[in-house]
N, C-alpha and C positions, 0 to 999 in steps of 0.2 A: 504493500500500500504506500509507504514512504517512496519506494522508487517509482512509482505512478506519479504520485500528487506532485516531484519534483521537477518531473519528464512535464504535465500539466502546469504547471509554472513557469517553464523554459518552453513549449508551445504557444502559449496565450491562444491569441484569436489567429492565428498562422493557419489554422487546420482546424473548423471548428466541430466537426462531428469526432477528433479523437483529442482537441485541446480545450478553453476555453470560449464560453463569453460572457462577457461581462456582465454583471448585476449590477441595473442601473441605480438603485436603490444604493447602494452604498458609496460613499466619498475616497476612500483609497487612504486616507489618512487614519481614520478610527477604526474602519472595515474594507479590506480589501478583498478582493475573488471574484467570482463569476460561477457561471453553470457549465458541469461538466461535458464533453460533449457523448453521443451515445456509443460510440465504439471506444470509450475509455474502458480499459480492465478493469477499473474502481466498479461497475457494476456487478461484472459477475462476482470480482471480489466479494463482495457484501453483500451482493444481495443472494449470491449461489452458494454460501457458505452457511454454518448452523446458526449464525449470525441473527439472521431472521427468524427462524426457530426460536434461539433461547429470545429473542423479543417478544416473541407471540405467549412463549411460556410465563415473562417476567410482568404483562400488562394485563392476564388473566382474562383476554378480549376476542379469544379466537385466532385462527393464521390470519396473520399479516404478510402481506406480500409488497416486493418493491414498487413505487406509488410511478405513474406516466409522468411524474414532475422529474426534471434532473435533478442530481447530484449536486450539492452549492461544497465548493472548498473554499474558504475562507482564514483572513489572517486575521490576530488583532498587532497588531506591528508595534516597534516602540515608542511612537508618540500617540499612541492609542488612547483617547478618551473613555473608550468601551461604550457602553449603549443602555439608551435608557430604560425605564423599566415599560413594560408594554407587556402582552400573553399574543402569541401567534395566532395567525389570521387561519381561517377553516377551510381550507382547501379541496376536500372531499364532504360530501354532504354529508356521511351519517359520522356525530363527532365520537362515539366509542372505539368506534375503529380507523379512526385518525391518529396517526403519534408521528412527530419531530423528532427525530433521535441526532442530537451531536454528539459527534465520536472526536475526541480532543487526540490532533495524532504530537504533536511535540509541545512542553511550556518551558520555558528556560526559566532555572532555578529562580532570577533574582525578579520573573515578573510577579506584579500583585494582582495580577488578574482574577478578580473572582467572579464567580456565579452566583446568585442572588437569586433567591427565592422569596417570596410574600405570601404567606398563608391567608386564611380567609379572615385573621385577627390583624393583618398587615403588618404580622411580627416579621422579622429578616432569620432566612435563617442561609448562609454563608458556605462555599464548598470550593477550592482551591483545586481546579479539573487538572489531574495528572494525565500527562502524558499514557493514552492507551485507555482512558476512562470513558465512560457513556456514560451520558444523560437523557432522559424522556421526559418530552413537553408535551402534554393533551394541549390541541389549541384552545381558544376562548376560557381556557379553565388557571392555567398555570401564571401567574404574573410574573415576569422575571427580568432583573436587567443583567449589565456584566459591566464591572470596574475598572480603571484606568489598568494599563499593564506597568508604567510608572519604570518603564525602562526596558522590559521585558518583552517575551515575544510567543504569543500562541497561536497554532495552526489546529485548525477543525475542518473534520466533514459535517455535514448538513443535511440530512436524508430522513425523505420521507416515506414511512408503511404506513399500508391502509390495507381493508379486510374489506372496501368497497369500493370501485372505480367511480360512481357516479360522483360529479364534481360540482365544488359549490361555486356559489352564484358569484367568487371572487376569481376563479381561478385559471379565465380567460387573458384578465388585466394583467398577471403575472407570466403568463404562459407567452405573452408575444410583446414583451418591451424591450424598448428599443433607445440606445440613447445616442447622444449627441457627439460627435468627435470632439467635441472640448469638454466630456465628461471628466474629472479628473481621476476616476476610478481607473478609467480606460488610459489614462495617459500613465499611469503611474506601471498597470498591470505592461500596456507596452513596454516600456523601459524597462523592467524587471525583464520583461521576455527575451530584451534584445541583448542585454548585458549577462543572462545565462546561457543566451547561445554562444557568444562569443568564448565564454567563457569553457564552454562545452570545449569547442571546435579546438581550443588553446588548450586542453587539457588542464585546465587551472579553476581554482573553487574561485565563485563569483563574489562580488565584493557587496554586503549586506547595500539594501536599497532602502 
């Protein structure tokens, strides 16, 4: 998975059914990434693995299967603000069998990057996503933000299971957007792409962006 999401990274938008595109929704400063494209291995990785299984077993909700939404990879970088608190938007009509799952694949020791949760008493209750950890978000149900990284640097996948294809009345608007060439999501993801290829081709590790 590490050598996919990296190869996805040094792709960008070059190739977009095995590289990236961009997710206009995020600024490239706070949230970086795009949507995976459909001949990435990160599919079958995750979703042809017991993966999905032990999800279906841990959410007591029935098989869940991988959702027709892509794959979102996402950074929180080191000048990351993180993000505010909000609960995910419902993507598939029936919400029991809707679930968000972020898979944290790397955090570097010295980020503060937390995960935040709000229960229904709006108390905080706090969890420091390690490297190789999962998370599940029911949408409309779970309120949650995530804290500055305060120097640090955390990389996520973002995938959606659902035990029902029929799609909610949001999930057009997400499915075909489209953004601007002076997004600065996209400008930033460019330069990242261009300076890992190069870096590729040089045989030399790329210099942090």
């Amino acid at each position: 998975i590490l050598s996919e999401t990296e190869r996805l990274w040094r792709v960008g938008e070059n190739n977009l059914t095995s590289g990236m595109e961009v997710n206009c929704d995020l600024d490239g400063t706070d949230r970086m990434g795009g949507f995976v494209g459909y001949e990435s291995s990160l599919y079958s990785l995750i979703f042809g693995s017991n993966f999905r299984l032990w999800t279906s077993l841990v959410t007591k909700t029935g098989p869940l299967w991988g959702a027709d939404f892509p794959i979102e990879l996402r950074e929180y970088g080191r000048k990351s603000e993180g993000m505010p608190c909000h609960y995910d938007r419902q993507m598939y009509r029936k919400l029991p069998l809707n679930w968000e799952v972020v898979v944290t694949l790397s955090h570097s020791p010295e980020s503060k990057c937390h995960f935040i949760r709000l229960d229904e008493n709006e108390t905080e209750h706090s969890i420091w996503p390690a490297a190789n950890s999962v998370t599940l978000v029911r949408p409309k149900s779970a309120v949650h933000c995530v804290t500055p990284t305060a120097g640090g640097r955390r990389d996520m996948l973002k995938v959606i299971l659902t035990g029902d294809y029929r799609k909610g009345r949001i999930f057009q608007r997400f499915a075909h957007g489209q953004c601007s060439e002076e997004n600065e999501n996209r400008h930033l993801m460019r330069k990242r792409s261009e300076e890992m290829t190069r870096a590729f081709e040089d045989d030399r590790e790329a210099p942090e962006l």
